[in-house]
VEXKE-557082 format. One record per atom (N, C-alpha, C): x, y, z. Coordinates in steps of 0.05 Angstrom, whole numbers, plus 5000, padded with zeros to 4 digits. Layout:
XYZ...
REM end
This chain:
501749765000500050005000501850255000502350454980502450724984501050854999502551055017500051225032501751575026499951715014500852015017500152145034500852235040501152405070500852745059498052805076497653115062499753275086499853435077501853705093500753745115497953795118497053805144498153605175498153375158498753225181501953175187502953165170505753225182506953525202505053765184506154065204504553935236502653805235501253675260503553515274504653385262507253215275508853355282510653455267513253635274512153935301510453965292509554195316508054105340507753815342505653765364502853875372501853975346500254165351497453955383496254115392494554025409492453965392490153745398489553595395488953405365492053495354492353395326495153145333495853245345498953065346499152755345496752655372497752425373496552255351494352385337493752225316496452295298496752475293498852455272501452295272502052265294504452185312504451855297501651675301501151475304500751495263499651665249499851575220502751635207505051745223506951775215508551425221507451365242508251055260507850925236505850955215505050725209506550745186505951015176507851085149510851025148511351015173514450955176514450495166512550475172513850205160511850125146510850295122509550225103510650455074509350375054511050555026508850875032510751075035509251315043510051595027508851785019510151894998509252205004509152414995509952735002510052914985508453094982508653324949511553404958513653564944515553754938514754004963512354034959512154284974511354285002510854045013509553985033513454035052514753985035517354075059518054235063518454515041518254815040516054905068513554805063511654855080512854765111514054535113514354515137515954705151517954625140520354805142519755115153517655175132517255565141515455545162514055375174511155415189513355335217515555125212516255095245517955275254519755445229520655725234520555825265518855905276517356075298519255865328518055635322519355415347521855295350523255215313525755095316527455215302530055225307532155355296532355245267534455385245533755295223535754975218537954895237539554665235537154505243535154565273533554325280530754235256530554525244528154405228529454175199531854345200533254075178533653865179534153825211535153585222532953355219530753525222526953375228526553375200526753475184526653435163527253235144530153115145531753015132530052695151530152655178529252485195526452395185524652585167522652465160523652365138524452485118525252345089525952105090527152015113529551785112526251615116523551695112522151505111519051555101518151735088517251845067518352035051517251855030519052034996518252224984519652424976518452584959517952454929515652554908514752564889515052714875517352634856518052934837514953054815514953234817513753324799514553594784513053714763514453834747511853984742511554124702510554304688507954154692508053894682504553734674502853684698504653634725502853684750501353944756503354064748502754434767500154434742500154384721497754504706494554304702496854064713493853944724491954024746493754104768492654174784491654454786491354604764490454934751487454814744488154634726486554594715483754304726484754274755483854034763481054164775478154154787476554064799476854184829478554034842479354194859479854354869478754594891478354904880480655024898481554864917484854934927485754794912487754984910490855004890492554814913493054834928494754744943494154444948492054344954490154054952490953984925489654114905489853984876492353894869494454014880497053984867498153764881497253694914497553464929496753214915494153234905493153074889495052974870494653124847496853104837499053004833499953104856503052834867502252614876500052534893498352294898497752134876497052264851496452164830498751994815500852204806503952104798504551904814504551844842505851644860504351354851501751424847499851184840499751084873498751244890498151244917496051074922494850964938492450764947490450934966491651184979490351244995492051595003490851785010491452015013490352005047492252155066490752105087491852475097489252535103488652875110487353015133487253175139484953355154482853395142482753465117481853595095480953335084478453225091477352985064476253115055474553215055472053365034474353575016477253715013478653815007477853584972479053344983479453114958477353044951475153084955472852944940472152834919474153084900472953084872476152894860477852804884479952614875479552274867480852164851479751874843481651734868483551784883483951714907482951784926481951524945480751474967482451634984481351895000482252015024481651995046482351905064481951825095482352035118481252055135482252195155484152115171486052195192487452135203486751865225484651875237482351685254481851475233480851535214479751255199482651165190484351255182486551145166488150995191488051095218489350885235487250785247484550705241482350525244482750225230483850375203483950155182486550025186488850115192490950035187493150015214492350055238493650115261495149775266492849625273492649355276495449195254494649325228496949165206499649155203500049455232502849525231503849585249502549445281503149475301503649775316502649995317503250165320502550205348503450335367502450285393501350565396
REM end
């Protein structure tokens, strides 16, 4: 199973945000030993949003610490204009998509389901996606 990982829930991980974390905590658990994947921009994003809390060596450090276990998805000119041109009325969603799409992902897991609606990948919430899959990967 591919799982893409929307931006939301990782800035939820790396910041601890309150009452987002420990779910996130636990779909990162799972992502860590399953095939898990990441737009381009979802690390830019991190990167500038933890600004405020961590120095710029520690956000690299957390950074690089996630890569070593979800991948980025290159994408290029034919994504960015799919996602212009996609359905999806955030730009920022559509272009997730997008890279979800390129990866040939099984599952998108978000804050934001109703964001993906109009996506032909199945999007899960953070709760259902470790509903479905907690059990298969031991995650405590």
């Amino acid at each position: 199973m591919k799982v893409f990982v929307d931006a939301n829930i990782l800035i939820d991980y790396i910041l601890k945000r309150e009452g987002f974390f420990e779910d996130a905590k636990k779909v990162y658990e799972i992502c860590v030993k399953n095939e898990a994947v990441l737009a381009p921009h979802t690390v830019t994003n991190m990167y500038y949003v933890a600004r405020k809390d961590f120095s710029s060596e520690e956000r690299k450090q957390m950074l690089l610490e996630i890569l070593e276990h979800i991948k980025i998805i290159p994408i290029g000119e034919s994504e960015v204009v799919a996602a212009l041109k996609s359905s999806i009325d955030d730009f920022e969603d559509a272009l997730q998509n997008e890279c979800a799409i390129r990866a040939n992902s099984d599952v998108i897991v978000t804050r934001d389901v109703k964001g993906f609606a109009a996506s032909p990948i199945k999007a899960l919430s953070p709760i259902e996606f470790i509903e479905l899959f907690e059990n298969d990967f031991q995650v405590s």
